[in-house]
FIKOLZA-1660 file (N, C-alpha, C; in steps of 0.1 Angstrom, whole numbers, plus 5000, padded with zeros to 4 digits):
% residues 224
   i   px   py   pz ch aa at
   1 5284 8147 0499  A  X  N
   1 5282 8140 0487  A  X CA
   1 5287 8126 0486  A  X  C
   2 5301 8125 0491  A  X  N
   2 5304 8111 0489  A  X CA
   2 5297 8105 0499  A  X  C
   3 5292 8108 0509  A  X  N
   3 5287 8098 0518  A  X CA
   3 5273 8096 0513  A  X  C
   4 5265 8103 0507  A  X  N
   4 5254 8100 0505  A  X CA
   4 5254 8089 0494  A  X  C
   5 5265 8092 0486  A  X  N
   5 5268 8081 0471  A  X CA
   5 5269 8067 0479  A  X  C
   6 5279 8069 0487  A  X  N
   6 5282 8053 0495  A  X CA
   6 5272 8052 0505  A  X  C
   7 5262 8056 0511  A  X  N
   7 5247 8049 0511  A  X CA
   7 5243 8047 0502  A  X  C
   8 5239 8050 0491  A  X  N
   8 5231 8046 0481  A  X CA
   8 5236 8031 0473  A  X  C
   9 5251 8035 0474  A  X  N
   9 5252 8023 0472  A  X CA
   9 5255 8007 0475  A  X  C
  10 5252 8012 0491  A  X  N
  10 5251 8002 0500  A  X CA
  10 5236 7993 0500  A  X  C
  11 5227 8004 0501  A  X  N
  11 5214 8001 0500  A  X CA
  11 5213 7994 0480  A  X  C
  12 5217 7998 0479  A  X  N
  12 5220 7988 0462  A  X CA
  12 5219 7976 0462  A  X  C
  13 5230 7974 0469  A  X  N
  13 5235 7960 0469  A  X CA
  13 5227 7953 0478  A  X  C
  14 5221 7958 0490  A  X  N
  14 5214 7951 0495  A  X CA
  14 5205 7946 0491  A  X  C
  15 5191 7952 0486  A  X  N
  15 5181 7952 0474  A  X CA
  15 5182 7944 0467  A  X  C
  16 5195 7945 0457  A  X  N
  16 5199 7936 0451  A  X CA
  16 5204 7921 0454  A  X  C
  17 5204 7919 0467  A  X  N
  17 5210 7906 0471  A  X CA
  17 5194 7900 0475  A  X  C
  18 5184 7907 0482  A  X  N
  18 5172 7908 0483  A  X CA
  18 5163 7897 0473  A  X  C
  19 5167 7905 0463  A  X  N
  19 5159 7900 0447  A  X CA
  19 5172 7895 0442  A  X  C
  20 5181 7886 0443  A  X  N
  20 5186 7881 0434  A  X CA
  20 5181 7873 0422  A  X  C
  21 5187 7878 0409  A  X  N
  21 5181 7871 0396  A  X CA
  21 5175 7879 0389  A  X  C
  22 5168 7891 0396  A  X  N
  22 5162 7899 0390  A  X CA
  22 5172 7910 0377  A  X  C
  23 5175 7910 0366  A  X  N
  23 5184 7918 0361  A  X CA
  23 5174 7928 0360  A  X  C
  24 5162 7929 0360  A  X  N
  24 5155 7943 0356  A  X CA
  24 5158 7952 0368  A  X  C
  25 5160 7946 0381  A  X  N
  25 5160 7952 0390  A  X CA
  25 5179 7958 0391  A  X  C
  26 5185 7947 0392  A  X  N
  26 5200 7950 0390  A  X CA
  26 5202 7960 0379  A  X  C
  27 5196 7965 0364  A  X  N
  27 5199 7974 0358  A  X CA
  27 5193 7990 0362  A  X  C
  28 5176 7987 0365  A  X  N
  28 5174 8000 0371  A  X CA
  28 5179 8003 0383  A  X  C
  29 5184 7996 0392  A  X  N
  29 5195 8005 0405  A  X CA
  29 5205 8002 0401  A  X  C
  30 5213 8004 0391  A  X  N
  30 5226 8007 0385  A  X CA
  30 5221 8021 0379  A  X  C
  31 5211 8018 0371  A  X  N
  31 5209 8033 0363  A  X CA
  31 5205 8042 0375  A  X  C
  32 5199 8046 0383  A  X  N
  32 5199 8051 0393  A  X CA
  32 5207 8058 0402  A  X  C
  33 5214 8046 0403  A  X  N
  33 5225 8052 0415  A  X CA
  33 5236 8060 0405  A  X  C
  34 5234 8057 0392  A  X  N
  34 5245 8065 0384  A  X CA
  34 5242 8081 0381  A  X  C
  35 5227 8080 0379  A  X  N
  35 5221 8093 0378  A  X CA
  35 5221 8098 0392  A  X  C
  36 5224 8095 0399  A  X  N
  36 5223 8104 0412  A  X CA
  36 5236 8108 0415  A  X  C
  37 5245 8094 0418  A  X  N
  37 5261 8098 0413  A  X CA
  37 5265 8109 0406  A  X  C
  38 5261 8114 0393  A  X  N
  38 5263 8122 0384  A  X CA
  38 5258 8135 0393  A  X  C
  39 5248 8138 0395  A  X  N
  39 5242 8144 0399  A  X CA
  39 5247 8152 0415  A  X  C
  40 5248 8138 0421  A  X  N
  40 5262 8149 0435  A  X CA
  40 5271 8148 0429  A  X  C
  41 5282 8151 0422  A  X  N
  41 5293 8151 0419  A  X CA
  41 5292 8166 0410  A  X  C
  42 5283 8167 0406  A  X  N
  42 5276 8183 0399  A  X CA
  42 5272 8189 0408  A  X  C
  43 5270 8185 0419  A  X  N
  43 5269 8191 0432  A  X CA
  43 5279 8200 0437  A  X  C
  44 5287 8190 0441  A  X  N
  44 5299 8189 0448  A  X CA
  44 5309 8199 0448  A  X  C
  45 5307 8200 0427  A  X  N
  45 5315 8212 0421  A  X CA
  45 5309 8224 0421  A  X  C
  46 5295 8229 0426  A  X  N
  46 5293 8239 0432  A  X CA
  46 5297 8247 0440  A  X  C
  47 5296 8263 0440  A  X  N
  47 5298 8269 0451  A  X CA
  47 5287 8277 0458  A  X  C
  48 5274 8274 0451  A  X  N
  48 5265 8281 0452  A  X CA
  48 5258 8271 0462  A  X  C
  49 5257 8269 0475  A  X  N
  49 5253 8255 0484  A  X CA
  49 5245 8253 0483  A  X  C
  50 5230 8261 0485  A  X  N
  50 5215 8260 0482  A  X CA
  50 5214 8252 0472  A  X  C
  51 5217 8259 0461  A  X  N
  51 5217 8251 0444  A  X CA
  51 5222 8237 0446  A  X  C
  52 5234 8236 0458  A  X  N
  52 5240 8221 0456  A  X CA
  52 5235 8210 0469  A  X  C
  53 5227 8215 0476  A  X  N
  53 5215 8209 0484  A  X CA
  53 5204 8205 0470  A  X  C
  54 5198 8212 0463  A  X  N
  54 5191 8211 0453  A  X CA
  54 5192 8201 0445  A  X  C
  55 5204 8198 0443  A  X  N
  55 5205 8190 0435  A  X CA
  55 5209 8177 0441  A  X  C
  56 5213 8175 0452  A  X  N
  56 5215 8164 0461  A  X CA
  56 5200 8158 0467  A  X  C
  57 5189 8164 0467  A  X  N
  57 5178 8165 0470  A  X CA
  57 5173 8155 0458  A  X  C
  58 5175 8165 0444  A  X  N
  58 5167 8156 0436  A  X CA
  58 5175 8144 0430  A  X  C
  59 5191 8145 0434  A  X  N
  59 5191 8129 0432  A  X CA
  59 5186 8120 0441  A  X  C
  60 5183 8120 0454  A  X  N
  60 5182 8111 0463  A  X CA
  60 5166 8103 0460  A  X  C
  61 5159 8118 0454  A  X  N
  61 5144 8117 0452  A  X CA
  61 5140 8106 0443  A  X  C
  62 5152 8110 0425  A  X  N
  62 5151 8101 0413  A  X CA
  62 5152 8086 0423  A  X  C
  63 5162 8084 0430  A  X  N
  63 5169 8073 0431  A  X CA
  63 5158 8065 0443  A  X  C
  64 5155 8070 0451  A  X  N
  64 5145 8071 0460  A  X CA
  64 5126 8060 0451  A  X  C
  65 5126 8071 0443  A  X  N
  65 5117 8069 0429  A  X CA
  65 5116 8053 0425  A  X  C
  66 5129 8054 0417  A  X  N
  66 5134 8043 0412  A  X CA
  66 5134 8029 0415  A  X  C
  67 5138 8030 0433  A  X  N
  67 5140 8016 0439  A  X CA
  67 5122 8013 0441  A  X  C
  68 5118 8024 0446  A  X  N
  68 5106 8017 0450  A  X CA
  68 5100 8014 0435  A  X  C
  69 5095 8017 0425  A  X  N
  69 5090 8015 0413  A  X CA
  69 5100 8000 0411  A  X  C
  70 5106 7994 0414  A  X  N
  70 5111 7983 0408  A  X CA
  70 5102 7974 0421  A  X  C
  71 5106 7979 0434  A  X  N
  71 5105 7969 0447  A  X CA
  71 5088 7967 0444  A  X  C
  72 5078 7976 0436  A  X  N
  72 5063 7977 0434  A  X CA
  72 5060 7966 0423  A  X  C
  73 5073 7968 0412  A  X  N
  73 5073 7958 0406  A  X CA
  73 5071 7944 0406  A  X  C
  74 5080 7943 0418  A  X  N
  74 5085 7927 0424  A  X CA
  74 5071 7921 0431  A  X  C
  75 5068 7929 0437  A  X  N
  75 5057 7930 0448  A  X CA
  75 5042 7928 0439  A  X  C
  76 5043 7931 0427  A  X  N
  76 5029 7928 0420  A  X CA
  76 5032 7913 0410  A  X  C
  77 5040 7908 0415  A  X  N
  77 5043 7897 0404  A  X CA
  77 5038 7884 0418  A  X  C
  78 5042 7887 0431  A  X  N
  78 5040 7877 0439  A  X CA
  78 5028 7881 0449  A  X  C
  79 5023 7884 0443  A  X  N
  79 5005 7889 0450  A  X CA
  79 4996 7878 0452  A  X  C
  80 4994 7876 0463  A  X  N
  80 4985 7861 0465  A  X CA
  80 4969 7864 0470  A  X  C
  81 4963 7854 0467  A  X  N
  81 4946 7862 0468  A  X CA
  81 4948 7857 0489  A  X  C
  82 4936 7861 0497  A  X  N
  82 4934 7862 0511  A  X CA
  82 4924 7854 0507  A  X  C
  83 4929 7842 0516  A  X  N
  83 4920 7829 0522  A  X CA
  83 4914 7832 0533  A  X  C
  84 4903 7825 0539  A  X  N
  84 4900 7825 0547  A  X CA
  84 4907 7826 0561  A  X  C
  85 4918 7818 0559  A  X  N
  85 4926 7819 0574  A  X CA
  85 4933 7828 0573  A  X  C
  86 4939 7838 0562  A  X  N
  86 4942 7847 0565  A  X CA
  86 4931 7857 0569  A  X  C
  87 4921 7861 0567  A  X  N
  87 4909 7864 0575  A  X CA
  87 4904 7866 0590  A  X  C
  88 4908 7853 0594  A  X  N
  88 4908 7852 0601  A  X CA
  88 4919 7852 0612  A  X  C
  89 4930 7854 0611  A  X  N
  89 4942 7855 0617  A  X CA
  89 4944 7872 0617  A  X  C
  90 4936 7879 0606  A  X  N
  90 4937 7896 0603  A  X CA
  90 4928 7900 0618  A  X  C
  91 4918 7890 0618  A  X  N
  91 4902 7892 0629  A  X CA
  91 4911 7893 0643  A  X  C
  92 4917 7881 0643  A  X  N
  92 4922 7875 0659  A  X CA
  92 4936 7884 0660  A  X  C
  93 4941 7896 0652  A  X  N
  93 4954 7904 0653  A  X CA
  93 4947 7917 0656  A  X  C
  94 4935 7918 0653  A  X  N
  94 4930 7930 0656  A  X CA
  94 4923 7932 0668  A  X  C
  95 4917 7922 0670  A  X  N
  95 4909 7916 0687  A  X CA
  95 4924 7917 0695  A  X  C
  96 4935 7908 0697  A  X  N
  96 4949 7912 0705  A  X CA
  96 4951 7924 0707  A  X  C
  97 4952 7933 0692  A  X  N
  97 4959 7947 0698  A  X CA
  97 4945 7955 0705  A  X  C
  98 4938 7956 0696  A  X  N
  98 4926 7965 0702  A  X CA
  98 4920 7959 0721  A  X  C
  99 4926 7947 0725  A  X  N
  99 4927 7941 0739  A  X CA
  99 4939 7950 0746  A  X  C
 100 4949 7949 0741  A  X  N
 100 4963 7954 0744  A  X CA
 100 4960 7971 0748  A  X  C
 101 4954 7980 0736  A  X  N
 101 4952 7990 0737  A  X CA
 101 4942 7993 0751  A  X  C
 102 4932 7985 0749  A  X  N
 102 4922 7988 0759  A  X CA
 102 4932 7986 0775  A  X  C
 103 4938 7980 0779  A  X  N
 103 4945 7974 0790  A  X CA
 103 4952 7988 0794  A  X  C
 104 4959 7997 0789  A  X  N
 104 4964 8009 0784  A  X CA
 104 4961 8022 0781  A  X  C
 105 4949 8017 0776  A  X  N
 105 4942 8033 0775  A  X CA
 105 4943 8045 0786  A  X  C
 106 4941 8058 0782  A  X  N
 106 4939 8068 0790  A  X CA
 106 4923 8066 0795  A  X  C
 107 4922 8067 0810  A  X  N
 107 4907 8064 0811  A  X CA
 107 4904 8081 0813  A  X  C
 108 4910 8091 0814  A  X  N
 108 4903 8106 0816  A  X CA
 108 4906 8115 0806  A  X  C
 109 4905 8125 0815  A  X  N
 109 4905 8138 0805  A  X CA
 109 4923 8141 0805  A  X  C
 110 4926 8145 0793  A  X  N
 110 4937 8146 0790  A  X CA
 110 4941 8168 0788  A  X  C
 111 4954 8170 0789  A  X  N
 111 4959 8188 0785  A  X CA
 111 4961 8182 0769  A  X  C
 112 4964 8197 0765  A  X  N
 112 4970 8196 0752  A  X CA
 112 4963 8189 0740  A  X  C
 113 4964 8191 0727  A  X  N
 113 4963 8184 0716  A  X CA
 113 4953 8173 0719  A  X  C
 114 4955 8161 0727  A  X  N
 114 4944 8154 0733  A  X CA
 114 4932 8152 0740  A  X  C
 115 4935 8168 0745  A  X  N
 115 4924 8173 0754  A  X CA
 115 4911 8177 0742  A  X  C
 116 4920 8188 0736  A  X  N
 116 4912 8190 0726  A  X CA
 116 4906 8185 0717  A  X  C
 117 4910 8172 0714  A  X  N
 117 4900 8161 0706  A  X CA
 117 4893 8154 0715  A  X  C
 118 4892 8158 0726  A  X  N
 118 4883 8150 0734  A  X CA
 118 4870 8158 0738  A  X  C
 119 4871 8167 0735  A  X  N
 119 4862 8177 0737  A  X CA
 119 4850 8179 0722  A  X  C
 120 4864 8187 0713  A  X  N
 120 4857 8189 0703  A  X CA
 120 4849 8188 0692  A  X  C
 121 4850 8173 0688  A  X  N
 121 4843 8164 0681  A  X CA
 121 4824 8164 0685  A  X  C
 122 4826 8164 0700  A  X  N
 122 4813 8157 0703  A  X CA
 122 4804 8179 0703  A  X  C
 123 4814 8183 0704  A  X  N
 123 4808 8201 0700  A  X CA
 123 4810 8204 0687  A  X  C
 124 4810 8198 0680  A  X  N
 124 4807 8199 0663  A  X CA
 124 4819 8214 0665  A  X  C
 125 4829 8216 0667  A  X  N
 125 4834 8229 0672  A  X CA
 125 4853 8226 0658  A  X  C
 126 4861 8232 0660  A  X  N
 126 4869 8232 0648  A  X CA
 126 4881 8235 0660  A  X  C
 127 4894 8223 0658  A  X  N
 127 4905 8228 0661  A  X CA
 127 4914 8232 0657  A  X  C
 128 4925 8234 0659  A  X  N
 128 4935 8239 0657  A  X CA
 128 4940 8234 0637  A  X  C
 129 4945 8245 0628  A  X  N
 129 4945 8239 0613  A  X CA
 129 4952 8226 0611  A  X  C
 130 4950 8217 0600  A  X  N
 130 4939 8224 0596  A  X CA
 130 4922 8216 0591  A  X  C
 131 4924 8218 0608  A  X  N
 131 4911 8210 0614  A  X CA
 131 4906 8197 0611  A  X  C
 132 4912 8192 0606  A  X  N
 132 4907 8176 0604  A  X CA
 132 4895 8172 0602  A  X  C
 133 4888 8173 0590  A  X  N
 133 4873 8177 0593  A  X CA
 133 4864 8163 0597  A  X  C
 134 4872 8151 0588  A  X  N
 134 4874 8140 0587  A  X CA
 134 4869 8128 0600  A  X  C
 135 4884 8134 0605  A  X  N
 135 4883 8126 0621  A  X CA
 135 4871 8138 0628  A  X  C
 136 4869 8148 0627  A  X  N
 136 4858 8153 0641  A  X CA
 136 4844 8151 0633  A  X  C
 137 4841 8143 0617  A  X  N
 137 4829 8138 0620  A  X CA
 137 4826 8123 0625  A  X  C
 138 4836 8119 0619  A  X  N
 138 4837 8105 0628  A  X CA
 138 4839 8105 0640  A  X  C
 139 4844 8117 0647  A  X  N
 139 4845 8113 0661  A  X CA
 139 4832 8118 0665  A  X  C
 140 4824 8133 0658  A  X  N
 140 4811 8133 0664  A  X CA
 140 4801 8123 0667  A  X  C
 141 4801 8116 0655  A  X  N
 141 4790 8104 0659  A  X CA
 141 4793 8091 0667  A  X  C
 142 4806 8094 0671  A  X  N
 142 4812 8085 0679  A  X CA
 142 4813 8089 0695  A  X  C
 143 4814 8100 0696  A  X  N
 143 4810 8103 0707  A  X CA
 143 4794 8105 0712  A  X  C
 144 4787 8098 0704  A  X  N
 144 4769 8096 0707  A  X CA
 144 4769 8085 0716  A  X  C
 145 4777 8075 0712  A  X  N
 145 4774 8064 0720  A  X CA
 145 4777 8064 0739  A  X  C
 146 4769 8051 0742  A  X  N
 146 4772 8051 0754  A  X CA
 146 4781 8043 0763  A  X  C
 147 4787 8047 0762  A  X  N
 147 4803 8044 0764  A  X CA
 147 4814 8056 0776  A  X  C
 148 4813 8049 0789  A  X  N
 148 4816 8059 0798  A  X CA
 148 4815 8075 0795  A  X  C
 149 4830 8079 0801  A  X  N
 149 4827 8094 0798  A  X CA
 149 4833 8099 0782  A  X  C
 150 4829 8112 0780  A  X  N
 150 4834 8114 0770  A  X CA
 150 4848 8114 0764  A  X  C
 151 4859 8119 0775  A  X  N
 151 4873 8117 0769  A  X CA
 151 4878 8102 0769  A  X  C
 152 4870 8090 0774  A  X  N
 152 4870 8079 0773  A  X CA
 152 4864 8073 0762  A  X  C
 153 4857 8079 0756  A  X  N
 153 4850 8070 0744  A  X CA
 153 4861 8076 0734  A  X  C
 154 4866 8088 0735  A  X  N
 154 4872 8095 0721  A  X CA
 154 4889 8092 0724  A  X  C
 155 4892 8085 0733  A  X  N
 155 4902 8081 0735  A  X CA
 155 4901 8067 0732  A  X  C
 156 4887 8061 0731  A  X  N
 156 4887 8046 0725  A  X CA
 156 4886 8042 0710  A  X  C
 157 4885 8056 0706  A  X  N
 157 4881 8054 0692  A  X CA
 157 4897 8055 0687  A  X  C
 158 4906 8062 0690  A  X  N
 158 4921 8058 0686  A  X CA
 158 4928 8047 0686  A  X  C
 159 4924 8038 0699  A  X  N
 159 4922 8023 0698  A  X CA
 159 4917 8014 0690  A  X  C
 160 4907 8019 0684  A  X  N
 160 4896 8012 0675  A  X CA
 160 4904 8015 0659  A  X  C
 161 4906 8023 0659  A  X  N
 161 4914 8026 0644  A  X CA
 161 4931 8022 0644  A  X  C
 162 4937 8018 0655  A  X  N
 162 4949 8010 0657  A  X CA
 162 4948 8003 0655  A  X  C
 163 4940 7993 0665  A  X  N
 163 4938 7979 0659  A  X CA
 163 4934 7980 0642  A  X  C
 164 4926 7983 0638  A  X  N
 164 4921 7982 0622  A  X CA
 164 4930 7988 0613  A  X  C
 165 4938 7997 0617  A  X  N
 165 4955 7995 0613  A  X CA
 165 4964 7987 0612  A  X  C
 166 4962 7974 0623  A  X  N
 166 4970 7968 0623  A  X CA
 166 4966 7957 0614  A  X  C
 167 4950 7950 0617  A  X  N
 167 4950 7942 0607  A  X CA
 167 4949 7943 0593  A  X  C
 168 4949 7958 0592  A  X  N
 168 4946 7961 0577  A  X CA
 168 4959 7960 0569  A  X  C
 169 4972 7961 0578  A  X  N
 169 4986 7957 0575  A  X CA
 169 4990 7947 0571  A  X  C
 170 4985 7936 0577  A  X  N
 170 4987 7924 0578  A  X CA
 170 4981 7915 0566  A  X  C
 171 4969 7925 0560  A  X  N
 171 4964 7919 0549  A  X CA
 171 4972 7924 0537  A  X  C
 172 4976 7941 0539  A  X  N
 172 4987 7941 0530  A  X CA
 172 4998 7934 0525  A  X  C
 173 5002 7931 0538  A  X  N
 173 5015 7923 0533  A  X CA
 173 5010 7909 0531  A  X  C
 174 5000 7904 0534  A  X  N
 174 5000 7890 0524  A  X CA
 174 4995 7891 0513  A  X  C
 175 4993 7903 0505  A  X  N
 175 4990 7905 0493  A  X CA
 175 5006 7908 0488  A  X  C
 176 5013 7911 0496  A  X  N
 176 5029 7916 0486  A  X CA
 176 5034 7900 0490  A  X  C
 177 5027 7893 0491  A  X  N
 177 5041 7876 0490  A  X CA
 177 5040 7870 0501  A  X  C
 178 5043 7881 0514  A  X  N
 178 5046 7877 0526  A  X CA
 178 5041 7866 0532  A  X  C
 179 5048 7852 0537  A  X  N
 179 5038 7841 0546  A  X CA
 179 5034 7847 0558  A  X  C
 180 5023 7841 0559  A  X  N
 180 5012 7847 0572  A  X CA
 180 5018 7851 0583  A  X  C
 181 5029 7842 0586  A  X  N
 181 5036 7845 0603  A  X CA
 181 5047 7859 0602  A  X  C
 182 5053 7861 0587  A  X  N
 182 5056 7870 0587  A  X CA
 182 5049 7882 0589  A  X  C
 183 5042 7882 0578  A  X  N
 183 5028 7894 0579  A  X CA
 183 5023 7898 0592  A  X  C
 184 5018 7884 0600  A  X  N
 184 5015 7885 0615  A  X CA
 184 5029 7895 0621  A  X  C
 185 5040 7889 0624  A  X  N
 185 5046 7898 0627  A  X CA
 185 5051 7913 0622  A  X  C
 186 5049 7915 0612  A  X  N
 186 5054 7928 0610  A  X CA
 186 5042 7938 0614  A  X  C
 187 5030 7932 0614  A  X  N
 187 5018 7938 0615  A  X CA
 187 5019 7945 0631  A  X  C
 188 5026 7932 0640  A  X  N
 188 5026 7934 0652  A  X CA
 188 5036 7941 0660  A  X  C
 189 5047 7943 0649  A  X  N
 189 5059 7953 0651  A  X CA
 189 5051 7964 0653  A  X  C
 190 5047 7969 0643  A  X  N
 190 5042 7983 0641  A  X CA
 190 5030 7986 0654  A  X  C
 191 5020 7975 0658  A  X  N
 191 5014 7976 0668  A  X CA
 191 5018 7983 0679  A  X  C
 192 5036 7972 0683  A  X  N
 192 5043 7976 0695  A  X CA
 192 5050 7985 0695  A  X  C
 193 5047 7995 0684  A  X  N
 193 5061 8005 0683  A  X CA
 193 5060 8019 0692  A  X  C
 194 5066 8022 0703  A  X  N
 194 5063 8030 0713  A  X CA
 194 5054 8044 0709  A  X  C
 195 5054 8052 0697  A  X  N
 195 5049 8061 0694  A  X CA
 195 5032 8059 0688  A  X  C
 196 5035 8050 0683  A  X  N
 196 5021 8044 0675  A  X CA
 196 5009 8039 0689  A  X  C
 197 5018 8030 0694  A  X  N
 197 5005 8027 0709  A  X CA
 197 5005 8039 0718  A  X  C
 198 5017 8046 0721  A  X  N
 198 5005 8058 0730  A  X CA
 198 5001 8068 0722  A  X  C
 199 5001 8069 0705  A  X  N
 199 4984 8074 0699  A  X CA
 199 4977 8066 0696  A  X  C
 200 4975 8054 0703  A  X  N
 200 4964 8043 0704  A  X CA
 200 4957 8046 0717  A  X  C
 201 4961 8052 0725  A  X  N
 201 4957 8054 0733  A  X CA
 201 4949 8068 0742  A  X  C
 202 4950 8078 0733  A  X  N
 202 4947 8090 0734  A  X CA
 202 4938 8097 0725  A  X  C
 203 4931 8104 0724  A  X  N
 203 4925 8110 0713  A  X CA
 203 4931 8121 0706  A  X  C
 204 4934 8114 0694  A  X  N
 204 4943 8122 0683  A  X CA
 204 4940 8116 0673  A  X  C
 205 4940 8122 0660  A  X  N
 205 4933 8114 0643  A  X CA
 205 4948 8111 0640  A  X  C
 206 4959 8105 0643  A  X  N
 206 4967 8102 0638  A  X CA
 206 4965 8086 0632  A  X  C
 207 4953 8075 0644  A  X  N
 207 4954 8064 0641  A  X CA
 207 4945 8059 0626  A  X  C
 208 4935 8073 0633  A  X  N
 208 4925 8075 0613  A  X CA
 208 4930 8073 0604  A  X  C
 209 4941 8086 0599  A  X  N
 209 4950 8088 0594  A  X CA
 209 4960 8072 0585  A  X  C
 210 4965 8065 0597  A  X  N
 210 4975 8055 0595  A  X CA
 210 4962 8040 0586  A  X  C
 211 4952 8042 0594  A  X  N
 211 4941 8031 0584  A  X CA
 211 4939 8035 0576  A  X  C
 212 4936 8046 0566  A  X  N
 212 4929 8053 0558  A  X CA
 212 4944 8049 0551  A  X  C
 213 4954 8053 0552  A  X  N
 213 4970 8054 0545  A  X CA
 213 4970 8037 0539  A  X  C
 214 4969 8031 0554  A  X  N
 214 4970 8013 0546  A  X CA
 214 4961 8010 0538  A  X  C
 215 4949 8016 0537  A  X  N
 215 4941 8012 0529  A  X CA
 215 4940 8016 0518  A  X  C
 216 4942 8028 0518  A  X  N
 216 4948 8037 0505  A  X CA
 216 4960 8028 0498  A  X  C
 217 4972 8023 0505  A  X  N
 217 4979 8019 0494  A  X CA
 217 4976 8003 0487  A  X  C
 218 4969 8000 0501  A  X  N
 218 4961 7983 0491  A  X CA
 218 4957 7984 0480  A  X  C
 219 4947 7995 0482  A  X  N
 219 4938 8000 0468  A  X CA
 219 4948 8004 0453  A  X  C
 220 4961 8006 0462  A  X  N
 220 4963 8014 0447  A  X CA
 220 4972 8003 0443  A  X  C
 221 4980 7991 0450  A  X  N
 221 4990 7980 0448  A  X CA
 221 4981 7974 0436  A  X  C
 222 4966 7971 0441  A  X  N
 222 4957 7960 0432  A  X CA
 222 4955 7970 0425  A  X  C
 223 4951 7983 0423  A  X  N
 223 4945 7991 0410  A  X CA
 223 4958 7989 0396  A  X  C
 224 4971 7991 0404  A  X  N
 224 4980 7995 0392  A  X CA
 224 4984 7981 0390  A  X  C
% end
C-alpha cells in the first residue's frame, strides 16, 4: 500500500511539473491521489486480502482515470490542424518503415500462430478463438493478389499495416501539440520497438489491430 501511494505520488509531481500553471490539473491529481490514498489505507486495515487487493485495484483505476481525463484535457486545448508537410513527412515515415519491414520480413512458411495465418485467410477457414473475423477477411482478399508465395504476401500484409501504424501515430501526435520532429520520432520509437517489428514481419492481426486502435483514438480525441 505505501509503496503504491509513493508511486502515485511520484508520478504526481511529475505531471505536474509537465503542465506547470495548470491549477486544474494540480487540483484534480491532488484530489486523486487523496482518494486513492484513502482508499489503500482502508485497504491496509483489512484482513480480508482479496477485498484489500479490491480496493487497491480501484484506487489505482479512479487515479489512473483521473490523470488521463485531465492529460485529454491538456491535449484538446493544443490541437493543431495537419498541413501539408505534415502529410507529407506521415507519407515519407510510412515509405521508411514499410522499406525497413520489407528488408526483414519472413520470406516463407512459418510453425505456430503464424503459420496459421498464413494459411487460413486465403481458405476462408476459422482459427484458433476468437477468430478474428476482421483480419481473415482482409487477409482473404489480400491473399488474391499476385505477390510471391502465399506465406509471403500474408506476411507482407503485417508490414503494410505497421507501417500505416506508424504514420497514423505520427499524425496523432501532431494533433495533441507535438512539433513534427517530435511526433516523427516517437512515431519511429514505436516502429523500432523489438516486439512490434517482428509482428511486422510475420502474419499475425496484431498490426491490424494496433492501426485500427490509433485510429480509433484520433477519432475519438477530435469527436470529444
Amino acid at each position: 500500500g505505501s509503496r503504491a501511494m509513493d508511486t502515485m505520488g511520484r508520478i504526481d509531481r511529475f505531471i505536474s511539473r509537465m503542465y506547470r500553471g495548470s491549477r486544474g490539473l494540480v487540483l484534480t491529481c491532488g484530489w486523486c491521489s487523496a482518494t486513492a490514498g484513502r482508499r489503500l489505507r482502508e485497504a491496509s486495515e483489512l484482513q480480508n486480502s482479496a477485498f484489500a487487493n479490491g480496493q487497491c485495484v480501484k484506487a489505482m483505476t479512479s487515479w489512473g482515470a483521473s490523470v488521463v481525463s485531465v492529460i485529454l484535457n491538456r491535449s484538446r486545448q493544443s490541437i493543431v490542424s495537419i498541413s501539408r508537410g505534415d502529410w507529407i513527412f506521415a507519407l515519407s515515415l510510412i515509405l521508411f518503415v514499410f522499406a525497413l519491414y520489407i528488408q526483414t520480413l519472413v520470406p516463407s512458411v512459418l510453425d505456430g500462430d503464424p503459420g496459421q495465418f498464413q494459411y487460413v485467410p486465403a481458405a476462408s477457414g476459422i482459427p484458433y478463438a476468437p477468430g478474428f473475423p476482421l483480419y481473415l477477411l482482409v487477409g482473404h482478399f489480400w491473399s488474391l493478389l499476385p505477390l510471391g508465395t502465399l506465406a509471403y504476401r500474408m506476411n507482407l500484409l503485417s508490414a503494410v499495416f505497421g507501417a500505416l501504424t506508424i504514420g497514423a501515430l505520427f499524425v496523432g501526435l501532431r494533433l495533441q501539440g507535438l512539433q513534427r520532429l517530435a511526433a516523427w520520432g516517437g512515431a519511429l520509437t514505436l516502429a523500432l520497438v523489438p516486439p512490434f517489428w517482428q509482428y511486422s514481419t510475420v502474419a499475425a492481426e496484431y498490426t491490424l489491430h494496433t492501426f485500427l486502435t490509433v485510429l480509433l483514438l484520433i477519432v475519438l480525441d477530435r469527436w470529444v
